[in-house]
Rosetta silent file (secondary structure, phi, psi, omega in degrees, C-alpha in Angstrom):
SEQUENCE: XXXXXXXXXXXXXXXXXXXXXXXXXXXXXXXXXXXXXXXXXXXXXXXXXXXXXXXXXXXXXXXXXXXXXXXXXXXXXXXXXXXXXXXXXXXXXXXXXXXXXXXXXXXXXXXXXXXXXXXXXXXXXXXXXXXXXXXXXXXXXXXXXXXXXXXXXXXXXXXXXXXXXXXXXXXXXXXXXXXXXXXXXXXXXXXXXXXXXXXXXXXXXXXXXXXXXXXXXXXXXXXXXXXXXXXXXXXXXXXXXXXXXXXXXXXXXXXXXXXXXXXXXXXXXXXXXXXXXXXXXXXXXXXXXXXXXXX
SCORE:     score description
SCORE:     0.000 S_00000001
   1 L     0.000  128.778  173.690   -8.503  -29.356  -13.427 S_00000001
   2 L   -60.232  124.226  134.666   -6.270  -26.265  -12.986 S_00000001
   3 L    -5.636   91.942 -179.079   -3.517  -26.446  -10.548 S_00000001
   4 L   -49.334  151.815  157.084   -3.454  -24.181   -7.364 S_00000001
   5 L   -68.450  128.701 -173.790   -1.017  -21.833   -6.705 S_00000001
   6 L   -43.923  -74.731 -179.861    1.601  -22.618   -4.686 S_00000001
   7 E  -103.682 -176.344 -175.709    1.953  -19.398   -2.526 S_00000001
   8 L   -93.071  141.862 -145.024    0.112  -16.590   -2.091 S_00000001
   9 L  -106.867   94.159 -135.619    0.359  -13.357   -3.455 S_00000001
  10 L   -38.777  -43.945 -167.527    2.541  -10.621   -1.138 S_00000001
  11 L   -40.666  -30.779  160.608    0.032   -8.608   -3.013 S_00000001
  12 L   -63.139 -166.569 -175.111   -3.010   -9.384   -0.877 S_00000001
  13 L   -97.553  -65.868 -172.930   -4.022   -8.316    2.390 S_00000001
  14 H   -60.402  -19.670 -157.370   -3.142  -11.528    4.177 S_00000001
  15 H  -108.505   -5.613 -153.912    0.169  -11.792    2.133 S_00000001
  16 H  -114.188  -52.480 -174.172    1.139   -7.900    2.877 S_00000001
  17 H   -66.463  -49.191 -168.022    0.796   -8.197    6.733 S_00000001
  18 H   -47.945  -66.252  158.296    2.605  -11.689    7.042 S_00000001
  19 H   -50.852  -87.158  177.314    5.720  -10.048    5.254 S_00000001
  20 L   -49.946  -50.116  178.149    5.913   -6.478    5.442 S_00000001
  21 L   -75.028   45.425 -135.559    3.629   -6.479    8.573 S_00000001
  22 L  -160.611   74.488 -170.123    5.701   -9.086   10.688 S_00000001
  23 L   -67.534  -23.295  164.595    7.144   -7.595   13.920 S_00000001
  24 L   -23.845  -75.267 -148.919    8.186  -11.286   14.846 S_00000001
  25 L  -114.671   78.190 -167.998   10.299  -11.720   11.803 S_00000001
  26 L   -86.821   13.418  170.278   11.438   -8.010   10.737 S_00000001
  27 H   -48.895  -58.597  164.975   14.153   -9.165    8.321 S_00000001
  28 H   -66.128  -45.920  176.935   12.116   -8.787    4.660 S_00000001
  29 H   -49.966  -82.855  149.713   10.765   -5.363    5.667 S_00000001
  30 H    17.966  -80.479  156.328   14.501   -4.538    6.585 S_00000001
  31 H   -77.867  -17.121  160.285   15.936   -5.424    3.699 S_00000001
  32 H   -83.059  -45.399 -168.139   13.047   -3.916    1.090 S_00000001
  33 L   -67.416 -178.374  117.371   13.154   -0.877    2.942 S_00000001
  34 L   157.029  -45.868 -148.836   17.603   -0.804    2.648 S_00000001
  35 L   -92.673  -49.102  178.589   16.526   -1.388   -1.014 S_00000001
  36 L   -77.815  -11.751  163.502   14.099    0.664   -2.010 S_00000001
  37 L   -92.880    4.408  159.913   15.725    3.715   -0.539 S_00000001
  38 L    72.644   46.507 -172.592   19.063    2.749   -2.633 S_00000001
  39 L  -116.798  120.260  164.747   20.957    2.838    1.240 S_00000001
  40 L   -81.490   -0.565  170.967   24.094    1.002    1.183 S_00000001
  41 L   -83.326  107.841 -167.491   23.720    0.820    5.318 S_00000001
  42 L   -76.093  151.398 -164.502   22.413   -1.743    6.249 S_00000001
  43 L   -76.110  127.562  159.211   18.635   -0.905    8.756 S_00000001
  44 L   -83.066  -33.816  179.441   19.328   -2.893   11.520 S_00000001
  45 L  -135.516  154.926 -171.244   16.008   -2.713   13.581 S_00000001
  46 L  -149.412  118.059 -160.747   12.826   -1.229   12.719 S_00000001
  47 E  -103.198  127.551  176.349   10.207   -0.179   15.461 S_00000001
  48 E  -110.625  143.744 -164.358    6.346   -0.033   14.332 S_00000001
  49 L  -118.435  116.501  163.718    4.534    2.715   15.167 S_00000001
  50 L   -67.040  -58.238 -172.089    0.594    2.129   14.342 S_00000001
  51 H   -61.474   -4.960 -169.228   -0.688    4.667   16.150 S_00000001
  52 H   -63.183  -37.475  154.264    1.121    7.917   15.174 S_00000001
  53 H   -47.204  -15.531 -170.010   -1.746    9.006   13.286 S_00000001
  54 L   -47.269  149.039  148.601   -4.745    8.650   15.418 S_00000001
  55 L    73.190   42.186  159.371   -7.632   11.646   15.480 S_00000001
  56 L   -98.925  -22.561  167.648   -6.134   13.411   12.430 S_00000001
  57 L  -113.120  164.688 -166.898   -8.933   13.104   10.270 S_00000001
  58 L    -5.988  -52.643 -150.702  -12.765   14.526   10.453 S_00000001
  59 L  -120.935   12.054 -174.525  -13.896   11.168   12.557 S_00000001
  60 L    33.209   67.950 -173.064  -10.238   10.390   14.340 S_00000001
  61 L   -82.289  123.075  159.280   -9.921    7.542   11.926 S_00000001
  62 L   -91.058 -159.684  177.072   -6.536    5.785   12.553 S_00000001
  63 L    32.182   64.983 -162.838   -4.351    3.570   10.863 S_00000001
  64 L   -85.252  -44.978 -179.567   -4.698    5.652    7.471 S_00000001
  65 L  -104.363 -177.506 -176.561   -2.162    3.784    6.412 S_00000001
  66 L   -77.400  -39.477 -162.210   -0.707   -0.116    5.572 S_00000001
  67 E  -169.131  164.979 -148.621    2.446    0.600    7.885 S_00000001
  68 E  -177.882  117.320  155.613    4.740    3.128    9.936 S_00000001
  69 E   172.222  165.282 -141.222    7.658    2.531   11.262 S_00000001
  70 E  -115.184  151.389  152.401   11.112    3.910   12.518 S_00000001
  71 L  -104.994 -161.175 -164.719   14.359    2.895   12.023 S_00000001
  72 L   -64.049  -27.344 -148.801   17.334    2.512   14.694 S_00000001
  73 L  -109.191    8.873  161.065   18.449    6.100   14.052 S_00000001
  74 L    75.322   28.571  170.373   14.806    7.411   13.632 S_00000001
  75 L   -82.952  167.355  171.239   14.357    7.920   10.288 S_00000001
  76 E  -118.852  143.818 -171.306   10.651    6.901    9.102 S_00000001
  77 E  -123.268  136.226 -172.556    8.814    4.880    6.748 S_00000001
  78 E  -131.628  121.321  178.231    5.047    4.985    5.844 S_00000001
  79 E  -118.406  158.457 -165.138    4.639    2.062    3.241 S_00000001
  80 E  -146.596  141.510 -177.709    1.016    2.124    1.714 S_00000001
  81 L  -103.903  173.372  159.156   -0.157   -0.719   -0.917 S_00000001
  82 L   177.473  121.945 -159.463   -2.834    0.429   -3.387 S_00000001
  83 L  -104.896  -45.931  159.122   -4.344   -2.629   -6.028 S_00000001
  84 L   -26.265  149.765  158.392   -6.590    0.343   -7.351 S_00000001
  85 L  -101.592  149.571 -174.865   -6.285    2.986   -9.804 S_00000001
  86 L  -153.680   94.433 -173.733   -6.266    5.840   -7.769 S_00000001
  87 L   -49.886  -52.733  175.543   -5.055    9.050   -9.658 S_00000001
  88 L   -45.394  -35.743 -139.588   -4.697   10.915   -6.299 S_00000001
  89 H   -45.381  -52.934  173.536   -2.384    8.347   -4.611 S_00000001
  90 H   -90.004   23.561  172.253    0.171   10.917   -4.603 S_00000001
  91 H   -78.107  -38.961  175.342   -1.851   13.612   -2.948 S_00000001
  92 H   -65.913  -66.318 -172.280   -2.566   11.385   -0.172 S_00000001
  93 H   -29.446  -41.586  163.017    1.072   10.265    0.212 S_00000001
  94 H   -48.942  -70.066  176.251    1.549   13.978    0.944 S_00000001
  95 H   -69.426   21.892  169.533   -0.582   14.270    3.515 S_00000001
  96 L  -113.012   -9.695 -176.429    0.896   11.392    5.227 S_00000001
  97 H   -80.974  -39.399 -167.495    4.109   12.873    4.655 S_00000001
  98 H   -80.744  -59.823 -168.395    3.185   16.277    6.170 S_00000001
  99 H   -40.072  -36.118 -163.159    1.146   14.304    9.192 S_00000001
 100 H   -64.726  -66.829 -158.596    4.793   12.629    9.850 S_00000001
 101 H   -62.413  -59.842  169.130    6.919   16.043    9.676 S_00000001
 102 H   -22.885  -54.688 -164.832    4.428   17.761   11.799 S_00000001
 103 H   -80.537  -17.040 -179.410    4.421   15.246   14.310 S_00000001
 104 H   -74.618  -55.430  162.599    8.575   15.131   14.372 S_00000001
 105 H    -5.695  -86.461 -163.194    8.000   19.050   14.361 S_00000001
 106 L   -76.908    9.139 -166.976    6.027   18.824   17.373 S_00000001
 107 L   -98.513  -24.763 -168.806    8.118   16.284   19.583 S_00000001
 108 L   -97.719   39.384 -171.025   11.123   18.838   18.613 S_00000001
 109 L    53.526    0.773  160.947    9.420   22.191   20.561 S_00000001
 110 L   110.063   10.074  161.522    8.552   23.265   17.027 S_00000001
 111 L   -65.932  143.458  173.376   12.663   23.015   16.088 S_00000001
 112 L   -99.838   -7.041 -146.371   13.612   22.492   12.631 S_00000001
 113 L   -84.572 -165.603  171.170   17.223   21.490   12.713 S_00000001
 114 L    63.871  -24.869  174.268   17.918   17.857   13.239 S_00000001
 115 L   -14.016  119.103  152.400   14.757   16.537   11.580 S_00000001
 116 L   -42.246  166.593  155.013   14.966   12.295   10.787 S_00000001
 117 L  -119.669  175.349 -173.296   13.635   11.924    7.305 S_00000001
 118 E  -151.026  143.484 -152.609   10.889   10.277    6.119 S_00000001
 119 E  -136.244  118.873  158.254   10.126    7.998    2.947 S_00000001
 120 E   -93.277  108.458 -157.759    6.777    7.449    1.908 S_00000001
 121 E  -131.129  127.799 -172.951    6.344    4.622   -0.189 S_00000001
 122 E  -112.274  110.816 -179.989    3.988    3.151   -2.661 S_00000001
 123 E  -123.165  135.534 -147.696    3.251   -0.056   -4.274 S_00000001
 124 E  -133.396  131.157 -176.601    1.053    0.408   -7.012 S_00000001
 125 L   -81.943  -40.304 -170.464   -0.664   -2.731   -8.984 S_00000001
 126 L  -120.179 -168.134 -126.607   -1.698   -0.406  -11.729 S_00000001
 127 L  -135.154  125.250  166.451    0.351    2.323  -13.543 S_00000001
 128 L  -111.407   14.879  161.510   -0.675    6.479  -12.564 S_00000001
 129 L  -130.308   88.766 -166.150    2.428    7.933  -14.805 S_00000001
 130 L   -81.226   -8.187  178.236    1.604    6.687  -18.025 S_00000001
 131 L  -100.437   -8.187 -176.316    3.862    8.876  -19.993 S_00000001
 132 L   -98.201  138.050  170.423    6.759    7.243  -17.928 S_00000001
 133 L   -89.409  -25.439  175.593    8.507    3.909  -18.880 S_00000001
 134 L   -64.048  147.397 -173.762   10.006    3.741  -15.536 S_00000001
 135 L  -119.620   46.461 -175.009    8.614    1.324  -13.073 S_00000001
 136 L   169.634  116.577  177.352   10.697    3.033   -9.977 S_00000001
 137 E  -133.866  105.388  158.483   10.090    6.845   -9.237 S_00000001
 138 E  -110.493  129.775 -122.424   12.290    8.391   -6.522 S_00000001
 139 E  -148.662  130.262  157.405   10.860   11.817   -5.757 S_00000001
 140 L  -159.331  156.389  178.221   12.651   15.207   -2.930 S_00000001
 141 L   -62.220  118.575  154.326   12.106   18.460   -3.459 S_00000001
 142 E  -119.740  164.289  159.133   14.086   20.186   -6.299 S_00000001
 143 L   -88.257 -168.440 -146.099   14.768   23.062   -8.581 S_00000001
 144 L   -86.796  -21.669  166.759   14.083   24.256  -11.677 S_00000001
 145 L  -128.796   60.261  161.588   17.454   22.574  -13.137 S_00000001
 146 L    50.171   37.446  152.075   17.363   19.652  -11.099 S_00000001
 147 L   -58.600  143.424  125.562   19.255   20.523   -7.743 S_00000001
 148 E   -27.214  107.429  162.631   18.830   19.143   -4.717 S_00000001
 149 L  -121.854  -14.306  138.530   17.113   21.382   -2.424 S_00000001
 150 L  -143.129  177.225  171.773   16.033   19.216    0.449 S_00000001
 151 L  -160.790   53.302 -166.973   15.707   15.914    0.996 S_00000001
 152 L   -67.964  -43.563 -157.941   14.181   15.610    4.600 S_00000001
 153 E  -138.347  130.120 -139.627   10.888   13.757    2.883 S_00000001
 154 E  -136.417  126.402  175.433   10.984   11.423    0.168 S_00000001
 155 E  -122.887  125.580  177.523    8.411    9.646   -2.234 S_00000001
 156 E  -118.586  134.137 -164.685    8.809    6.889   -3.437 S_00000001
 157 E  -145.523  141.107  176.184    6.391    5.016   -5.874 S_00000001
 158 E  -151.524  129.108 -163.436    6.752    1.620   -7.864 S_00000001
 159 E  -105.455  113.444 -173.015    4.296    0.866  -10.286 S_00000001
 160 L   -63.705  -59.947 -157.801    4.442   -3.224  -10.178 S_00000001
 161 L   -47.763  -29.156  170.225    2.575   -3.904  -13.850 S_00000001
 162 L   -45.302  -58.332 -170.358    5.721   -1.959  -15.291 S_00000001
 163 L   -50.048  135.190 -169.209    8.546   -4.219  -14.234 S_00000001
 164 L  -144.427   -1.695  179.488    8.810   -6.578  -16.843 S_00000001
 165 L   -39.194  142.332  166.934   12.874   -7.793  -16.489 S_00000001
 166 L   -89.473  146.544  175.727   13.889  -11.414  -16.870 S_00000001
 167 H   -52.414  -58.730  176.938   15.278  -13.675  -14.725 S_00000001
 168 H   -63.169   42.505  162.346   19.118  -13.006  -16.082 S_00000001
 169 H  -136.496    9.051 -166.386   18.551   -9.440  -15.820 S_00000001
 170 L  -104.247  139.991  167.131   17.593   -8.972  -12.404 S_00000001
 171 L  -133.271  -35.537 -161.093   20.985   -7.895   -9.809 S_00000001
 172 L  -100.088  172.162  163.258   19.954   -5.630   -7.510 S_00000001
 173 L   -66.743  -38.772  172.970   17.518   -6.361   -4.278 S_00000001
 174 H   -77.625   -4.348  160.318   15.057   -4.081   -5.500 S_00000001
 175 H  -102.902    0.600  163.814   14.361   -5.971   -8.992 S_00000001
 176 H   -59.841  -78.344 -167.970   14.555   -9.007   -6.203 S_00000001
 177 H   -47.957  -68.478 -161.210   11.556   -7.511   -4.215 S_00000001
 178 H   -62.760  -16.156  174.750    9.360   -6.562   -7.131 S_00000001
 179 H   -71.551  -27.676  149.933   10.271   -9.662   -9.199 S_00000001
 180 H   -43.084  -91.388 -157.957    8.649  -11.325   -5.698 S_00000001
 181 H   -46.270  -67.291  167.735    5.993   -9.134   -5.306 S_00000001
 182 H   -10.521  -89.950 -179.195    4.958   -9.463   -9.464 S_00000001
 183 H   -76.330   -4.170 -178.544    5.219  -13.285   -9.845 S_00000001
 184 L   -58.080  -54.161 -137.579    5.145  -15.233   -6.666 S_00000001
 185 L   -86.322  -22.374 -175.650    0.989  -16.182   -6.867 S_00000001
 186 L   -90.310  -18.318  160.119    2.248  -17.532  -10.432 S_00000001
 187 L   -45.062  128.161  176.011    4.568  -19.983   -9.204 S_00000001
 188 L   -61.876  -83.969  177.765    3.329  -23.587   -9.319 S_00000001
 189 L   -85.792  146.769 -169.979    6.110  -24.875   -7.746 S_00000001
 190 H   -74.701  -72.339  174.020    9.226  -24.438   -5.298 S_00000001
 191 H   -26.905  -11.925  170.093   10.993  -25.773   -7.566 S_00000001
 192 H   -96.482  -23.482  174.126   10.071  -22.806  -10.614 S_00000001
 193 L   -62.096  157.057  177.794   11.797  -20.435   -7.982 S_00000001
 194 L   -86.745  149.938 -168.552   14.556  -18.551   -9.366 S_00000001
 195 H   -55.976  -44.180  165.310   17.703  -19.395   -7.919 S_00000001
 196 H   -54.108   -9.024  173.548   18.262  -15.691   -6.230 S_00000001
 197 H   -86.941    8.351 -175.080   14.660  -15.963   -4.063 S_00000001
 198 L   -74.317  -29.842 -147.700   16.983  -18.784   -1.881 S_00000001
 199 L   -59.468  158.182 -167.193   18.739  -15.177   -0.417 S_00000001
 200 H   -63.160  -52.010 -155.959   17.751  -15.342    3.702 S_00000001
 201 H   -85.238   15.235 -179.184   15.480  -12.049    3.636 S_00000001
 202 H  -130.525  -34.770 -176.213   13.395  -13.126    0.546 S_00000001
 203 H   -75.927  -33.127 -153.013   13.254  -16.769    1.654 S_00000001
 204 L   -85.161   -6.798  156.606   11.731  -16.171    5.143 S_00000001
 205 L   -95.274    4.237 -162.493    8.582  -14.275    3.189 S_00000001
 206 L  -113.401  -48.373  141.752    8.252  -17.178    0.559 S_00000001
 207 H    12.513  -77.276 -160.467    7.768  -19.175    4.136 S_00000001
 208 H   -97.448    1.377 -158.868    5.042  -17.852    5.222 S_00000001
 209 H  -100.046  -26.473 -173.176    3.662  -17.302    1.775 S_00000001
 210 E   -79.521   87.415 -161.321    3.595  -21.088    1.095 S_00000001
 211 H   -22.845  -92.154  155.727    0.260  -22.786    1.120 S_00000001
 212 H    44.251  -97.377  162.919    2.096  -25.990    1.887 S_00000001
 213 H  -119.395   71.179  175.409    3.209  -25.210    4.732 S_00000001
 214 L  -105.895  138.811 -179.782    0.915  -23.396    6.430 S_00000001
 215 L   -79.321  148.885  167.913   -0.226  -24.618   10.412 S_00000001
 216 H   -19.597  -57.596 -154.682   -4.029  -25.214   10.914 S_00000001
 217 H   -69.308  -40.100 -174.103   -4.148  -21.523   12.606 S_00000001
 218 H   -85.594  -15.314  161.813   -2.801  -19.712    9.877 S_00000001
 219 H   -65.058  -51.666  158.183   -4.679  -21.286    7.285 S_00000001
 220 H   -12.868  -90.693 -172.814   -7.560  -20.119    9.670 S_00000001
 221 H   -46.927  -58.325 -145.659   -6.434  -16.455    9.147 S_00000001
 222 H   -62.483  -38.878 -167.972   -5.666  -16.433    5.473 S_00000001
 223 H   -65.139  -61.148 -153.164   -9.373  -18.071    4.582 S_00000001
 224 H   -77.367   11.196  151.558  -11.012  -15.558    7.135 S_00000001
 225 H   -72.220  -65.458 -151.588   -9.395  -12.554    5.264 S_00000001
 226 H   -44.019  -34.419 -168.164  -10.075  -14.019    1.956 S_00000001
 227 H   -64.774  -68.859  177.417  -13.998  -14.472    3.598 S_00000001
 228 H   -27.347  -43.113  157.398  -13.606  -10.626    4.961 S_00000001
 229 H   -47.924  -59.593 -147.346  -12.420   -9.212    1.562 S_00000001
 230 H   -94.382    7.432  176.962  -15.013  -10.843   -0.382 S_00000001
 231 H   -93.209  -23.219 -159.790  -17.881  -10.038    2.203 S_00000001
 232 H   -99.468  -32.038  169.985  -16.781   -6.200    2.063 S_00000001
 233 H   -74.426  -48.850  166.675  -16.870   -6.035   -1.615 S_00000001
 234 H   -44.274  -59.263  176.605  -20.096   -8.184   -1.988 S_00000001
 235 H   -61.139  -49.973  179.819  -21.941   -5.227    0.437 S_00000001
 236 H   -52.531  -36.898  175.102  -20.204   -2.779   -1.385 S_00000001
 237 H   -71.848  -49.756  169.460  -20.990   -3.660   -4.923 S_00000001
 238 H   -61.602  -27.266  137.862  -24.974   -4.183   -3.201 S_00000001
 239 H   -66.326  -22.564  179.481  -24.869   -0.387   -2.118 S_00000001
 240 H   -76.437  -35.587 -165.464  -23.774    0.750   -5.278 S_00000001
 241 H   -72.801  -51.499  176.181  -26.598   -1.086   -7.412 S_00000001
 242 H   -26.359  -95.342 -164.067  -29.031   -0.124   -4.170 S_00000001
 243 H   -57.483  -50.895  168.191  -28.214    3.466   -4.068 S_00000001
 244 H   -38.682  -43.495  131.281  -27.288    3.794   -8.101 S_00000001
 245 H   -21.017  -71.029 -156.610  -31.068    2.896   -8.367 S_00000001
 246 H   -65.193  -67.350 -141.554  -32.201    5.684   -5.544 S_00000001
 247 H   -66.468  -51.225 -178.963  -29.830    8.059   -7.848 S_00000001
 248 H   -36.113  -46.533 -150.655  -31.337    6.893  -11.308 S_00000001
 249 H   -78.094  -57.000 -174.853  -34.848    7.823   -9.775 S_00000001
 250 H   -90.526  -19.642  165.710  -33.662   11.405   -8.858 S_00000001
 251 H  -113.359   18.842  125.725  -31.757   12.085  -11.768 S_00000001
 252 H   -48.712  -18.360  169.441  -34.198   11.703  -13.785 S_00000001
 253 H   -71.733  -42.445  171.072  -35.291   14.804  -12.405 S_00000001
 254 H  -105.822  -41.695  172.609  -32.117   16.630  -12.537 S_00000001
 255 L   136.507  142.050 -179.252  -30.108   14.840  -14.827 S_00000001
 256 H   -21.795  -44.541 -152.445  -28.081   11.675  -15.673 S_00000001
 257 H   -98.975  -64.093 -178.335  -24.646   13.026  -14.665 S_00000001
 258 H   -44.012  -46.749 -169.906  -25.770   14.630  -11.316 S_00000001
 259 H   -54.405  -58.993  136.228  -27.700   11.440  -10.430 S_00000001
 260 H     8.200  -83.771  171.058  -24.544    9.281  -10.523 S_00000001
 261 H   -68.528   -7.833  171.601  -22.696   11.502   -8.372 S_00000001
 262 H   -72.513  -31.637  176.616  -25.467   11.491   -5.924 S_00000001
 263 H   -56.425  -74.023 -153.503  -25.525    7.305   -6.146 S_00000001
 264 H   -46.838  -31.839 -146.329  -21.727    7.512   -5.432 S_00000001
 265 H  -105.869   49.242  170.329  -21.569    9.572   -2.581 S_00000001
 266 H  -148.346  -17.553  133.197  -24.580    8.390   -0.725 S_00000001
 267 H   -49.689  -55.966 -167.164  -22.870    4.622   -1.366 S_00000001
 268 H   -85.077  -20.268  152.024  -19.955    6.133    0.454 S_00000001
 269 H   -28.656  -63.732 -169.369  -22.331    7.202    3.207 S_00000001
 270 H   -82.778  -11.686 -173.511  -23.584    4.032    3.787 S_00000001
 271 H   -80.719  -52.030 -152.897  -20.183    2.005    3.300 S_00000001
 272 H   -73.701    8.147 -161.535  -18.464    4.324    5.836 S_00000001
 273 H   -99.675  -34.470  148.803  -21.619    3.931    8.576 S_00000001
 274 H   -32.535  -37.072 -169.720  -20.172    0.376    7.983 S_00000001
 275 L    62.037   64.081  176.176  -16.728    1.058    8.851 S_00000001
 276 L  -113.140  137.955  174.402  -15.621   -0.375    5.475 S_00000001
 277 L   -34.155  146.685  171.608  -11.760    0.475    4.566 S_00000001
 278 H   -80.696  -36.752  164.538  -11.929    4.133    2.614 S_00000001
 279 H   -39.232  -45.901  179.018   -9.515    2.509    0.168 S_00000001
 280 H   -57.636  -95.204 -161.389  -12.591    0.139   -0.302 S_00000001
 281 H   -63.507    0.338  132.669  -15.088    2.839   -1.029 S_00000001
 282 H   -70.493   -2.668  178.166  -12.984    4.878   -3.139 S_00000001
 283 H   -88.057  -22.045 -124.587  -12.328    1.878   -5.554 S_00000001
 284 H  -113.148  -61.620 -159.620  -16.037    1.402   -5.296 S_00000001
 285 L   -85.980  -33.873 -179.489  -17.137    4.650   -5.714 S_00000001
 286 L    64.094   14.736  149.591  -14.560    6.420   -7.737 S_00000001
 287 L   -69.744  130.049 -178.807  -14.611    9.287   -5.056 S_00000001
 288 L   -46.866  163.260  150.326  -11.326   10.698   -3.346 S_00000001
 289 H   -73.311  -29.977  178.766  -10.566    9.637   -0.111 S_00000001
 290 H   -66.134  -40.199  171.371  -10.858   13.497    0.879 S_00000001
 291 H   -51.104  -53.237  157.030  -14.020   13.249   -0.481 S_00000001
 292 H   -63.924  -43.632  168.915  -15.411   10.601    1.340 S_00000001
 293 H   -57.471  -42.764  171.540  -13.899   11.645    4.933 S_00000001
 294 H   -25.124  -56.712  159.861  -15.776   14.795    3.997 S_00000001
 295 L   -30.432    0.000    0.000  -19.045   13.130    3.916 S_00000001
């Protein structure tokens, strides 16, 4: 019989909030964010803001994103997961980027000077710059021979399936985090950790990560995501074949390729009358997210 996995994989939904999402214990969040923005200062406190987004899109959907939040001196961070491929990802990032500036915009009478910046950040299971060997992309607004011209708003994107470094090659915190994020769920054993996941702000996520020791209650939560997940994909895959049907039917009529797109987007009808994640029904669907708020 195969072995379980020890822990759990940051990479999930239950494994994403417990760490990153963890207003309790803001220490790993802290220190990935310090890391991934190359800052040799260390963030001392980090403030979450869920709500900064509400009633921005069509249906005043909130929480657009995985996480938002400020640091002491008010810069901002919008970190977004995505286990999809999703070619757009950084068109969206943009408009979460813009929603941000806007909203600093309007708290400052419509001033520009003084702006905080803000770093949008992406962790991406599967790879959208395929001509790139890099695994790490830090992205501000430049010129045409690679000046700086501002660097108010910031993208940042790390494509996981790249990183491929060995333990005696890893030094910095940020081949720490992704060497984490990559490889945890494959760990047997505590004992199979690499000696550098002991550091305080990496152990205190492997913590809550460990099957082990998990309390009654929190076993509780992890099974009823894991239920929640696999109930929203089971209806979702049963609207696609449902509605993929209705569309076969009519495009015989019209034609094969129109028929399809009629399946898809009348699946993302019925997903969103659901209130299923958009993230969901664009994986589902292979529709934008603009596309689907649209609907």
């Amino acid at each position: 019989m195969k072995k379980a996995n020890r822990f759990i994989s940051i990479l999930s939904d239950y494994g994403f909030k417990v760490t990153f999402g963890d207003e309790s214990q803001t220490l790993f969040l802290r220190k990935s964010l310090q890391a991934l923005i190359g800052s040799k200062v260390p963030i001392k406190e980090v403030r979450f803001l869920r709500n900064e987004f509400a009633g921005v899109t069509k249906e005043s959907r909130a929480g657009l994103y995985d996480l938002i939040c400020e640091d002491e001196v008010g810069n901002s961070f919008i970190v977004e997961m995505q286990l999809g491929y999703y070619k757009n990802f950084i068109q969206r990032s943009k408009f979460y980027a813009f929603q941000r500036f806007n909203t600093l915009v309007d708290k400052g009478k419509y001033k520009f000077e003084g702006l905080k910046k803000i770093y949008c950040i992406g962790f991406l299971a599967n790879n959208i710059y395929p001509k790139s060997e890099l695994y790490y992309h830090y992205c501000t607004l430049k010129n045409q021979i690679g000046e700086n011209i501002d660097n108010q708003i910031t993208h940042i994107i790390v494509e996981i399936s790249k990183f491929d470094k060995k333990e005696s090659a890893i030094q910095t915190d940020l081949d720490k985090l992704i060497f984490v994020m990559k490889n945890l769920e494959r760990i047997l054993e505590s004992k199979q950790l690499p000696h550098f996941l002991s550091e305080d702000w990496i152990d205190q996520a492997i913590k809550k990560l460990d099957r082990s020791k998990m309390t009654p209650e929190q076993r509780m939560h992890f099974e009823m995501t894991l239920a929640k997940q696999g109930s929203l994909m089971e209806m979702a895959e049963e609207e696609k074949k449902r509605s993929r049907e209705e569309g076969m039917k009519e495009g015989m009529k019209e034609g094969m390729k129109e028929g399809m797109k009629e399946a898809n987007r009348t699946t993302a009808q019925k997903m969103k009358k659901r209130s299923i994640d958009l993230s969901v029904i664009s994986e589902v669907t292979g529709l934008s997210i603009e596309e689907i708020e649209n609907l």
